[in-house]
Backbone as a ProteinNet text record, in pm:
[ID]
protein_1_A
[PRIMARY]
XXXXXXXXXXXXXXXXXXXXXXXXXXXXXXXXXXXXXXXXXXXXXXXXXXXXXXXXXXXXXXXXXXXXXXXXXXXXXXXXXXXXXXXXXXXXXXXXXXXXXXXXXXXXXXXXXXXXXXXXXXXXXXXXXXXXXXXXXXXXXXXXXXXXXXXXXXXXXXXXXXXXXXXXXXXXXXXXXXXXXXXXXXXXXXXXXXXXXXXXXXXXXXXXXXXXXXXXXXXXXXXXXXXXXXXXXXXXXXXXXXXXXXXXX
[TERTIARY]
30176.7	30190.2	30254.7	30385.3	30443.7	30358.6	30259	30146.9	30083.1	29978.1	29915.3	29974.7	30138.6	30181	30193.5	30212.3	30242.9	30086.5	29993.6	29908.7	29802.6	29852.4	29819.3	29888.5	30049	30108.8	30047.3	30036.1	29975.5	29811	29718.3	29646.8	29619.5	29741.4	29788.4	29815.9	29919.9	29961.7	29857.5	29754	29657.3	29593	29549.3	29502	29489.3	29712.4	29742.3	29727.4	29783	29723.5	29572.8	29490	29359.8	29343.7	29383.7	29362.1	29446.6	29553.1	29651.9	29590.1	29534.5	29493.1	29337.8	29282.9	29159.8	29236.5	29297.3	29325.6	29332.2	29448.7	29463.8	29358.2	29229.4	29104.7	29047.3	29068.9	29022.2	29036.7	29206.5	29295.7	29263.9	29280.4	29238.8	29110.2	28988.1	28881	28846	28944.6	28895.6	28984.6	29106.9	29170.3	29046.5	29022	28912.4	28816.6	28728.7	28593.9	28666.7	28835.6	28845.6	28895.4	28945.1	28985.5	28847.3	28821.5	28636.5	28581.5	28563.1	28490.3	28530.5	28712.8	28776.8	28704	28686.5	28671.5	28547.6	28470.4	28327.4	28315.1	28386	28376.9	28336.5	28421.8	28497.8	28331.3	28232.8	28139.5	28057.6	28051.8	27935.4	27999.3	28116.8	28202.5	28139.4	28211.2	28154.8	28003.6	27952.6	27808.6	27723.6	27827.8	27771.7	27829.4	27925.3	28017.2	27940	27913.9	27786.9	27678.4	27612.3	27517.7	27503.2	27637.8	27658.4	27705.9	27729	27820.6	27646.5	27579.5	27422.9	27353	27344.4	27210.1	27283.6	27423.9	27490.5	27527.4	27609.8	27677.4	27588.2	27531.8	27460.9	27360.2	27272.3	27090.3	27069.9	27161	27149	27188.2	27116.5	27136.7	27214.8	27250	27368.7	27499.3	27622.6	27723.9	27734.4	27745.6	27740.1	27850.3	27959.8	28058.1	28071.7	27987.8	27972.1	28122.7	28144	28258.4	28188.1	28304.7	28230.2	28249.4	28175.6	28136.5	28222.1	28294.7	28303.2	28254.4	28174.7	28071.2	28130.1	28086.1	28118.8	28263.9	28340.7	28459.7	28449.2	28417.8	28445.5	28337.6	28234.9	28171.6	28225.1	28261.8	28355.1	28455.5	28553.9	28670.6	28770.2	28811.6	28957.7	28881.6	28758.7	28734.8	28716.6	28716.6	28683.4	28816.3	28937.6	29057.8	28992.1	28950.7	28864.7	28770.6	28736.8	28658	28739.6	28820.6	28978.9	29021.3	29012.1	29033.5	28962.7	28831.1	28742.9	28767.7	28733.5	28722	28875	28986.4	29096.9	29090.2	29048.9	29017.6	28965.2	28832.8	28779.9	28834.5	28878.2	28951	29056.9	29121.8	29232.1	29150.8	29051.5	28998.9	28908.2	28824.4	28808.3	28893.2	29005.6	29104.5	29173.9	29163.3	29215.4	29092.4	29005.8	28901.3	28849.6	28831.7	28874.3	28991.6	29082.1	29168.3	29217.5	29185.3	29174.7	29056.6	28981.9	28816.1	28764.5	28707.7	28679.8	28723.9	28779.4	28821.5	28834.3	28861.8	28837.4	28717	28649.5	28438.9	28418.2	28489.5	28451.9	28476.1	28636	28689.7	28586.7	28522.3	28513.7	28340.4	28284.6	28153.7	28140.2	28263.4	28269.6	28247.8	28294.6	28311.2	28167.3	28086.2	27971.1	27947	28069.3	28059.1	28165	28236.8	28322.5	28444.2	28433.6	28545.4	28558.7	28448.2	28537.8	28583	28564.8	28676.6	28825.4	28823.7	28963.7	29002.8	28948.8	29001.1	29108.2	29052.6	29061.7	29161.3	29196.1	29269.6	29383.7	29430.9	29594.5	29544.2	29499.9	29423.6	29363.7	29288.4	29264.5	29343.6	29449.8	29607.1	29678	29677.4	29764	29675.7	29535.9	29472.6	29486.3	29486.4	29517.1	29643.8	29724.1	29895.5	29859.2	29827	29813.1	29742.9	29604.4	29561.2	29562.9	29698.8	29716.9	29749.8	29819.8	29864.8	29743.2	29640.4	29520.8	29471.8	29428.5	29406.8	29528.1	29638.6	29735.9	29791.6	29684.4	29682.8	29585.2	29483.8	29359.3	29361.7	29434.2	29520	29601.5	29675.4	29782.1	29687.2	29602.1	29539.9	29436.8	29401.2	29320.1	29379	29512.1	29626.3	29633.9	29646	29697.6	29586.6	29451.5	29344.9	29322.7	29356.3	29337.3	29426.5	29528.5	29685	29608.2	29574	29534.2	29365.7	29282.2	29206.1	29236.8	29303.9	29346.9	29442.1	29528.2	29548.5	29487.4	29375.3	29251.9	29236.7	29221.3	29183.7	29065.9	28934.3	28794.4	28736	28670.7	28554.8	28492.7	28446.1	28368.6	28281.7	28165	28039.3	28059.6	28158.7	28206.3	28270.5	28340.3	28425.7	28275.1	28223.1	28115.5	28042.9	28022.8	27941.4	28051.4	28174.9	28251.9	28293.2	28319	28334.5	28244.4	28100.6	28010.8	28064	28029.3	28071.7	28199.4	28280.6	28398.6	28387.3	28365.8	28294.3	28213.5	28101.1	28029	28108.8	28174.7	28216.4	28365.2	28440.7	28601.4	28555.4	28541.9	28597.3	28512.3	28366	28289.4	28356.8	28321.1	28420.9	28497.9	28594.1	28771.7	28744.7	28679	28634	28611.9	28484.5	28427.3	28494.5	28623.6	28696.4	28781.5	28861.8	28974.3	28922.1	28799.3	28734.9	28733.1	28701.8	28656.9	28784.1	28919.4	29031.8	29153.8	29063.8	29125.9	29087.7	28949.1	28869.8	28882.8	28939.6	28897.8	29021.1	29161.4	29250.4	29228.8	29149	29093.8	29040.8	28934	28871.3	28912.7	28948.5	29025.1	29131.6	29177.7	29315.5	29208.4	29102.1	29045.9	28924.1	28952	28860.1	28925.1	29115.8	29205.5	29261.7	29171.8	29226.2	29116.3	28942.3	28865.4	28896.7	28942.5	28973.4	29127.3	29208.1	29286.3	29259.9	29170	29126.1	29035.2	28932.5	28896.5	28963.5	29063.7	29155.7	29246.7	29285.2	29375.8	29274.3	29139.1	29062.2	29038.1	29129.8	29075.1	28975.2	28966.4	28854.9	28820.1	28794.9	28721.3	28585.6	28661.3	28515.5	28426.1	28306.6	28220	28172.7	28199.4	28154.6	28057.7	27955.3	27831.5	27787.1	27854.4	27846	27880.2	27765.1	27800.5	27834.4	27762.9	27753.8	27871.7	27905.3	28018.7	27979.5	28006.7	27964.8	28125.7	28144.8	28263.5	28218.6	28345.6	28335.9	28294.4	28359.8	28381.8	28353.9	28295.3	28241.3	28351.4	28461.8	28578.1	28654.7	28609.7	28628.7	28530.4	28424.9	28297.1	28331.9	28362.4	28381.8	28509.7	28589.6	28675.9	28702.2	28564.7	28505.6	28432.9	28346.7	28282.9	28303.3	28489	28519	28626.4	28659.1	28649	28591	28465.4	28340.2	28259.8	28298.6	28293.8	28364.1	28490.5	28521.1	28515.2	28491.4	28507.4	28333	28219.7	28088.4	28056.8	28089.1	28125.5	28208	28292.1	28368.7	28315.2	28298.6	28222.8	28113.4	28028.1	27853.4	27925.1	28038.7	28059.9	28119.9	28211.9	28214.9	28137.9	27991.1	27920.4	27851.9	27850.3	27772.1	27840.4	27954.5	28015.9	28004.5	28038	28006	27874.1	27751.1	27674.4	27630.6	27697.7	27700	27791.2	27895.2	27932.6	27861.5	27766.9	27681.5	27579	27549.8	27409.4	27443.1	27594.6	27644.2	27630.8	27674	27697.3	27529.1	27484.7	27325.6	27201.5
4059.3	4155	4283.6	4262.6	4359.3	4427.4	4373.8	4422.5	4517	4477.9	4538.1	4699.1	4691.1	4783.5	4917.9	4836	4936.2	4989.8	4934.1	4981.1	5083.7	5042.9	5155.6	5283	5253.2	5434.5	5489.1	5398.3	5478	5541.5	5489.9	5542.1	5678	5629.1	5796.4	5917.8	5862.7	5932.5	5998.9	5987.4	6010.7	6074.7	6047.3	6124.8	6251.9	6246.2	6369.2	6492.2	6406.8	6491	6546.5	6505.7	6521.4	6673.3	6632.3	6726.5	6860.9	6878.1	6975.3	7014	6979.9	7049.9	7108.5	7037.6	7101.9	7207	7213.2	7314.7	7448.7	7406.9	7519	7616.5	7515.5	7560.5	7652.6	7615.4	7702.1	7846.5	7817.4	7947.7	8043.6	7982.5	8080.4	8127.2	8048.1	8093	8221	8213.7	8343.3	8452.5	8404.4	8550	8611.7	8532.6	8568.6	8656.6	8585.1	8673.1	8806.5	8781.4	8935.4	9014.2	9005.6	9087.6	9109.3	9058.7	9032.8	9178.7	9125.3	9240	9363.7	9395.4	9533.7	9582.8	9549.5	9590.9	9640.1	9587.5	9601.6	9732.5	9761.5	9904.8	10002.7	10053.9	10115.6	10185.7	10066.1	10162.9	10199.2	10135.9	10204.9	10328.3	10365.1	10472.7	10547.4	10587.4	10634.1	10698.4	10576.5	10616.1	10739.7	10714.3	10769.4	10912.4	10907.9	11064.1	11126	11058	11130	11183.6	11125.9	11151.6	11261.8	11297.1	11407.1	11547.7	11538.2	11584.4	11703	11582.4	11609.8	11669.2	11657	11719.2	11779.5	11819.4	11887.9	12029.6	12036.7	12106.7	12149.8	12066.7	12124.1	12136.5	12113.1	12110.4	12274.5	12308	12453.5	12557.4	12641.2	12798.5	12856.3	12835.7	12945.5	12832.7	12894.3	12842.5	12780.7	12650.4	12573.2	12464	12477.2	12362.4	12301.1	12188.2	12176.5	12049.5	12066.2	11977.2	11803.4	11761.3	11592	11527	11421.8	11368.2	11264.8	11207.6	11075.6	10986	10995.8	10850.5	10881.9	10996	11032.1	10994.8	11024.1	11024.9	10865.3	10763.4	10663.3	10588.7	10637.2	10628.2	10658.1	10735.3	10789	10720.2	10711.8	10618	10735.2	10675.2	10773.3	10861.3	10900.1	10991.2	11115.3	11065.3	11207.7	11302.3	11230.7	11294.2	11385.7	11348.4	11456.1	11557.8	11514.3	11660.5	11759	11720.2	11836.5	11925.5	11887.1	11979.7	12103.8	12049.3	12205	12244.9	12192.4	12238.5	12286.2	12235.4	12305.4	12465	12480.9	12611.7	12684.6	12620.2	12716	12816.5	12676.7	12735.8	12856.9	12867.4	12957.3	13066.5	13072.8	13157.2	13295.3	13183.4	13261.9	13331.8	13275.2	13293.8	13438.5	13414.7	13538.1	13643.7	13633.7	13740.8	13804.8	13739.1	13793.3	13841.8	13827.6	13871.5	14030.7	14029.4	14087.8	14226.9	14140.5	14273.2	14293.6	14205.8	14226.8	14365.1	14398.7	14531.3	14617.7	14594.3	14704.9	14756.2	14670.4	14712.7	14731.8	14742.7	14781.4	14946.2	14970.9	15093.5	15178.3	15127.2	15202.8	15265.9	15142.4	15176.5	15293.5	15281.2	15392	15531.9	15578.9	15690	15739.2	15810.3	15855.2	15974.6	16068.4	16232	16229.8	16395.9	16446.4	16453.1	16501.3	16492.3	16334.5	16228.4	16119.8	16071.6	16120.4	16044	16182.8	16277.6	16324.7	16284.5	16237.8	16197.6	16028.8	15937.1	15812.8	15823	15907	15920.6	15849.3	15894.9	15788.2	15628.1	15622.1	15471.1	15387.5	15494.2	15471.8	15474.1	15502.8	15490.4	15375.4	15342.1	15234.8	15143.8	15093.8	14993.6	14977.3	15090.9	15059.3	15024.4	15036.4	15018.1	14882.7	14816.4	14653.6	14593.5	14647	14567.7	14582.1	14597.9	14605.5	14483.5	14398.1	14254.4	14157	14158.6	14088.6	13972.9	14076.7	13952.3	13870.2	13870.8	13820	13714.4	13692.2	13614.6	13488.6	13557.8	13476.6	13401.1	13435	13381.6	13252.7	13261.1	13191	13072.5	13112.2	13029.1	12921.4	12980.1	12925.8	12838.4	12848.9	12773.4	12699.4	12634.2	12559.7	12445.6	12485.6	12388.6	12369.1	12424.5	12388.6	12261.1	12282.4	12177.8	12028.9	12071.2	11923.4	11889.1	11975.7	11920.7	11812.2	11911.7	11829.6	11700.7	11649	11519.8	11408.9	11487.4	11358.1	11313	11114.6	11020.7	10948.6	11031.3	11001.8	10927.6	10817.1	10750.7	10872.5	10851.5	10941.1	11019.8	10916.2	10897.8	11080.8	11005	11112.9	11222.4	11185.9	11331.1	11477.8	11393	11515.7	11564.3	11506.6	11548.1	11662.6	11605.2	11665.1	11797	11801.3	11918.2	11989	11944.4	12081.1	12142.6	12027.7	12105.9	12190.4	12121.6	12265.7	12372.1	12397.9	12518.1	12591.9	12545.4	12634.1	12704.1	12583	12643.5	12653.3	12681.8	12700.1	12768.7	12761.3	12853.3	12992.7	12931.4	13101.7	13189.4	13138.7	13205.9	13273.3	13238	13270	13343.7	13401.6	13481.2	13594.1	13586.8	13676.5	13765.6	13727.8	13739.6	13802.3	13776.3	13806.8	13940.8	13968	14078.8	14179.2	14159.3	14241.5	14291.4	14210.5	14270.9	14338.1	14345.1	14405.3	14595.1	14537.9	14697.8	14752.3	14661.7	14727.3	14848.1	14830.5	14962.1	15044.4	15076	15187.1	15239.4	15190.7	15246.6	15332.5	15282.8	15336.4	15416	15424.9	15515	15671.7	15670.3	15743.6	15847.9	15746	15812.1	15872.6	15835.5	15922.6	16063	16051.4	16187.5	16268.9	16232.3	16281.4	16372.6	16256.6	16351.3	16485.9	16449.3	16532.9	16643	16601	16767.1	16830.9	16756.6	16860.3	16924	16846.1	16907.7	17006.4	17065.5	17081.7	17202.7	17234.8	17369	17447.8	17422.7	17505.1	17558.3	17658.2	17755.3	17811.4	17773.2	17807.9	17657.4	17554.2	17480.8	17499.2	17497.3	17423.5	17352.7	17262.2	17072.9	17073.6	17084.7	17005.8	16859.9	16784.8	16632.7	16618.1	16512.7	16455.4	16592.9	16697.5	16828.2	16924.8	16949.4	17008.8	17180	17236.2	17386.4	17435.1	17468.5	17510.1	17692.8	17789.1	17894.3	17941.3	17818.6	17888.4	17773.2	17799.4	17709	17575.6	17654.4	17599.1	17480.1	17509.3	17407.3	17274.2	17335.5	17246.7	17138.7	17278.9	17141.7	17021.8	17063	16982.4	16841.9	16946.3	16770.4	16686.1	16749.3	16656.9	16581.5	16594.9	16560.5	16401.1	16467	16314.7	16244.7	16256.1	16232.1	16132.9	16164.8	16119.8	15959.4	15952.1	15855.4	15781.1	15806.1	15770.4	15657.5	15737.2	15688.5	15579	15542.3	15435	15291.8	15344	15196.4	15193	15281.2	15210.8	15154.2	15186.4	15117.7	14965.3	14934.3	14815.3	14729.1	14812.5	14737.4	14659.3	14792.6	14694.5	14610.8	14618.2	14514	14389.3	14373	14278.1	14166.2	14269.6	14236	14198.3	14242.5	14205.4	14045	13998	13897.6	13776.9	13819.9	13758	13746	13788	13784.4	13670.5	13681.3	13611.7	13476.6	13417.7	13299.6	13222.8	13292	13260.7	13256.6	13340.2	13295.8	13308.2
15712.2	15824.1	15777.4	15685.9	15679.9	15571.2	15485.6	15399.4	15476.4	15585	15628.1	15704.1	15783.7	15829	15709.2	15603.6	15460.4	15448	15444.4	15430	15521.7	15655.1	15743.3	15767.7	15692.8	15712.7	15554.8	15501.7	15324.6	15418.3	15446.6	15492.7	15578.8	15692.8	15763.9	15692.7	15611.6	15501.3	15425.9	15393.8	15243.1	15332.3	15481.2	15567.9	15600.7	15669	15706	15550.9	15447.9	15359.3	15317.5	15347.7	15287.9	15439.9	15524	15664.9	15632.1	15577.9	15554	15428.7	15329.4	15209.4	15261	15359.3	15412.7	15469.6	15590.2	15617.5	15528.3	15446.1	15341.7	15287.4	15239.4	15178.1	15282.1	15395.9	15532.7	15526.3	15548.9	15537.9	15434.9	15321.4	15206.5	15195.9	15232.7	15219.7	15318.3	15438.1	15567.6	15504.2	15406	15321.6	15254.3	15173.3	15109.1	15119.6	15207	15289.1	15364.8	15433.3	15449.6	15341.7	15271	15141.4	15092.1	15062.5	15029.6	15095.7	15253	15403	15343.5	15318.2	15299.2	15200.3	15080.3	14923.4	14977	15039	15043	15113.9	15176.6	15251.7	15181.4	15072.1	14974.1	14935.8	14834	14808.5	14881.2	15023.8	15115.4	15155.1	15196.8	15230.9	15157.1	14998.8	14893.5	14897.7	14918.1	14883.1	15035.3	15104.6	15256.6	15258.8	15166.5	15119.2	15041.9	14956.6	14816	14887.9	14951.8	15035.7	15126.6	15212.1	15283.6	15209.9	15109.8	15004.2	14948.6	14944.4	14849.4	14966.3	15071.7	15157.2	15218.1	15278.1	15367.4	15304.9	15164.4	15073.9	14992.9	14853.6	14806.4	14768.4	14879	14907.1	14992	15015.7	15134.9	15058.5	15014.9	14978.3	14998.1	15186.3	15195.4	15215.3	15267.3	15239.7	15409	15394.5	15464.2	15517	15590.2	15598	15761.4	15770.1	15885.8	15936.5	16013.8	16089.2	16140.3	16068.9	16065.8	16261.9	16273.9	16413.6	16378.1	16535.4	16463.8	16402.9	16424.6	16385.2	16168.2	16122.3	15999.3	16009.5	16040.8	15996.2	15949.3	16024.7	16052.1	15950.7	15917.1	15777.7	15634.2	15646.5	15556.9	15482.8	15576.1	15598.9	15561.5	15422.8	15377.5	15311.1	15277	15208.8	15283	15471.6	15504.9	15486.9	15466.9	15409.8	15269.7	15186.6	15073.3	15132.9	15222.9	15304.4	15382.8	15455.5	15487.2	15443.4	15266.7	15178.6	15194	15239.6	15175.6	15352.1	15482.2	15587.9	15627.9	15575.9	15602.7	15559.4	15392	15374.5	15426.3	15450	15553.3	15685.1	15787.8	15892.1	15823.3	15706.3	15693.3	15631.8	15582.8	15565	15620.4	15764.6	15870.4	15938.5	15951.2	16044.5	15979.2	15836.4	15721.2	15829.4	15704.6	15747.8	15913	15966.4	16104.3	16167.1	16129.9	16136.5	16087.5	15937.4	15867.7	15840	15822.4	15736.9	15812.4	15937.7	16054.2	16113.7	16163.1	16198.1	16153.3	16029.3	15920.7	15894.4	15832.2	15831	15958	16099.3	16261.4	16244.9	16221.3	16221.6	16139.7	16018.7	15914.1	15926.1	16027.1	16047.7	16147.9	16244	16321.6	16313.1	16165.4	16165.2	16081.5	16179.2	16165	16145.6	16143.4	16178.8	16057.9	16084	15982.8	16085.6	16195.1	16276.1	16339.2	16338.4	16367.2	16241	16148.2	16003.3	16023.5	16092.4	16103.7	16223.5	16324.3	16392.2	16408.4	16283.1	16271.4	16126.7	16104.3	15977.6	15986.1	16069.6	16103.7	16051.8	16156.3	16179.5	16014.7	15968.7	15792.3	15726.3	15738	15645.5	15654.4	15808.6	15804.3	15788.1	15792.7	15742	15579.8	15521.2	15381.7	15333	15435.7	15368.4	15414.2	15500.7	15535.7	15445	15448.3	15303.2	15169.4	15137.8	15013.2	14969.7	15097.2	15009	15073.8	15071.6	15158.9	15045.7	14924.6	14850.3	14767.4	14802.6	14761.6	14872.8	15021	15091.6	15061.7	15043.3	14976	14822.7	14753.3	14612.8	14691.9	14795	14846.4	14876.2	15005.2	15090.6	14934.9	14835	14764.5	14632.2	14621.7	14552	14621.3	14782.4	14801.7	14810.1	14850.7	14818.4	14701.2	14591.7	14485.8	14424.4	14477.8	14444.2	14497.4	14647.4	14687.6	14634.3	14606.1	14492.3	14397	14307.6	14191.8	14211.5	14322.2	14330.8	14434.6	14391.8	14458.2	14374.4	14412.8	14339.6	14411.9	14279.3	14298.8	14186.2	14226.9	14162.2	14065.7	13966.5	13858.9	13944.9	13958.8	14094	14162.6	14265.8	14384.9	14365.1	14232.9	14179.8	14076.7	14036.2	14024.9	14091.1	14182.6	14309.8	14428.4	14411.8	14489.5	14467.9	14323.1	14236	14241.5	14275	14229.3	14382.4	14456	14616.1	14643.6	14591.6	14598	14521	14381.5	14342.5	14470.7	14483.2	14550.2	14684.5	14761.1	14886.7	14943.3	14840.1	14774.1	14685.1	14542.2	14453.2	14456.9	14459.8	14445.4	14573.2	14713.1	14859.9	14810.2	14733.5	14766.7	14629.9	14527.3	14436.3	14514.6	14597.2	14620.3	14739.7	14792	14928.3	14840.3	14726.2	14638.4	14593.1	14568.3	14504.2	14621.3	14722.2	14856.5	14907.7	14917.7	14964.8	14835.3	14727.6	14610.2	14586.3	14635.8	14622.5	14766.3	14876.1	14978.1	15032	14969.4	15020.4	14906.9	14816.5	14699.8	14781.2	14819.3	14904.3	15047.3	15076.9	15286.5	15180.7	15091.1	14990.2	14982.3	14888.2	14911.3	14998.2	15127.1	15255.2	15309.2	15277.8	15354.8	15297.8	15166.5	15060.4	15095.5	15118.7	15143.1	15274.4	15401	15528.6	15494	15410.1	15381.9	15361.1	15245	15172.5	15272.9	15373.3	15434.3	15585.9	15641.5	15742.6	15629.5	15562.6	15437.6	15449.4	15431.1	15429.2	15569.5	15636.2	15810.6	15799.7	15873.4	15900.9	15766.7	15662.7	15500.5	15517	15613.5	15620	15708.1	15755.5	15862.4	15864.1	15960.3	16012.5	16114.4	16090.8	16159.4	16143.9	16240.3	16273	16102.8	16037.5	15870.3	15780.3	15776.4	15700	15674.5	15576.5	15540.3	15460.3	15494.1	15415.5	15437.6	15265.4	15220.5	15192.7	15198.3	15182.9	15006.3	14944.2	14789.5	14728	14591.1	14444.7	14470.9	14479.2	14364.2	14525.3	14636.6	14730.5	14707.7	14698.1	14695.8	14576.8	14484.4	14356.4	14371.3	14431.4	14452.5	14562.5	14665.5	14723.2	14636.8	14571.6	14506.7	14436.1	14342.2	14278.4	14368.9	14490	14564.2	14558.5	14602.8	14640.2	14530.1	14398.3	14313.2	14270.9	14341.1	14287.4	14430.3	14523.5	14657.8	14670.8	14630.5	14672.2	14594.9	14426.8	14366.3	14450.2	14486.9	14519.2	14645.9	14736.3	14888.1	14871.7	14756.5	14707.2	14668	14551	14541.9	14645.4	14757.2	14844.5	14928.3	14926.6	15055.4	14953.1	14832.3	14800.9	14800	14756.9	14766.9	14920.9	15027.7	15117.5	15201.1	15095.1	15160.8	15104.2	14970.5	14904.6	14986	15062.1	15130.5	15242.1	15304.9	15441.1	15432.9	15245.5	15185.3	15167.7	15167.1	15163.6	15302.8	15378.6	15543.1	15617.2	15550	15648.9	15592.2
[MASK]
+++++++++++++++++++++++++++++++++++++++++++++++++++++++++++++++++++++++++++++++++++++++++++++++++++++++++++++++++++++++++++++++++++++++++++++++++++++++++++++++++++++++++++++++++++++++++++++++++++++++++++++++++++++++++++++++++++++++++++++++++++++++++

């Protein structure tokens, strides 16, 4: 009797164990499959980044940074944190330039005559004393995307693909913006020497709307010699600017 009682708790026994080590196998196996589920994210993310990266960024001619949906973000995962980078710039960049050039290429288109460039003279002075530190904003704004560039941690894959994309729509941008607010108070510097010298000739000039007729050689020559260094940098300006127009549309 007392055999058999021994032999039915050994049984329970070998039981409850065989049930508790199943369990275990349970447990670990649903760690598994989710550690497993997570990892697995990782390259479809990736691969859904590459992808937007390739037909969004750099399949399009002009300069293109469109704002992600949720649905992307959430495709994405943490990488749409690597896209911030470039759309954060952006926003500070518009926000620069409108701010900024915007009104300036407004003011500057304005003046269509000879008396509305003496009339706007004030106005052309102090735009050039402001943008003198403009591209030393755009240096700023383009250091700091650059910082968080460089401590991104990208797959090979995604990091060449990503790179060409920031080149194109970070580094060439913020080149061609750095160039435009470098040349652009040379310029408004010498439109305000141009209106000088000719308020500076009273009645020795006559102003018909654009047309200027000076009394003497030696006036004439001395516009021209404005004129000279003045029609150079407004030609590179608008070109510059029209290179920036050719990105955007």
């Amino acid at each position: 009797m007392e055999k058999d009682v021994g032999t039915q708790y050994e049984r329970r026994f070998i039981n409850q164990h065989a049930l508790l080590k199943a369990s275990m196998i349970v447990i670990l196996l649903a760690l598994l499959i989710a550690i497993s589920g997570c990892g697995d994210k990782e390259p479809a993310q990736r691969k859904a980044f590459i992808e937007f990266i390739q037909t969004r960024l750099l399949a399009t001619q002009t300069l293109a940074v469109p704002q992600l949906s949720e649905e992307q973000i959430k495709s994405f995962g943490e990488y749409s944190n690597d896209y911030a980078v470039i759309t954060d710039f952006h926003q500070q960049m518009d926000t620069e330039l409108n701010a900024s050039l915007a009104p300036v290429f407004s003011s500057m288109n304005s003046v269509t005559s000879v008396n509305a460039l003496l009339e706007q003279r004030d106005r052309l002075q102090e735009m050039a004393n402001n943008s003198a530190h403009l591209a030393e904003k755009i240096d700023a704004i383009k250091l700091q995307a650059d910082a968080r560039h460089d401590a991104l941690k990208q797959p090979q894959d995604l990091k060449e693909v990503y790179d060409q994309a920031y080149n194109k729509v970070v580094s060439k941008p913020a080149a061609l913006a750095e160039q435009v607010f470098t040349l652009l108070p040379q310029v408004l510097k010498q439109i305000v020497v141009k209106a000088d010298f000719i308020k500076s000739q009273g009645e020795n000039v006559t102003i018909s709307g654009s047309t200027l007729q000076f009394a003497t050689q030696s006036q004439l020559d001395k516009y021209n010699a404005i004129q000279k260094k003045l029609v150079p940098l407004n030609a590179q300006l608008m070109e510059l600017s029209r290179q920036m127009q050719q990105m955007v549309h």
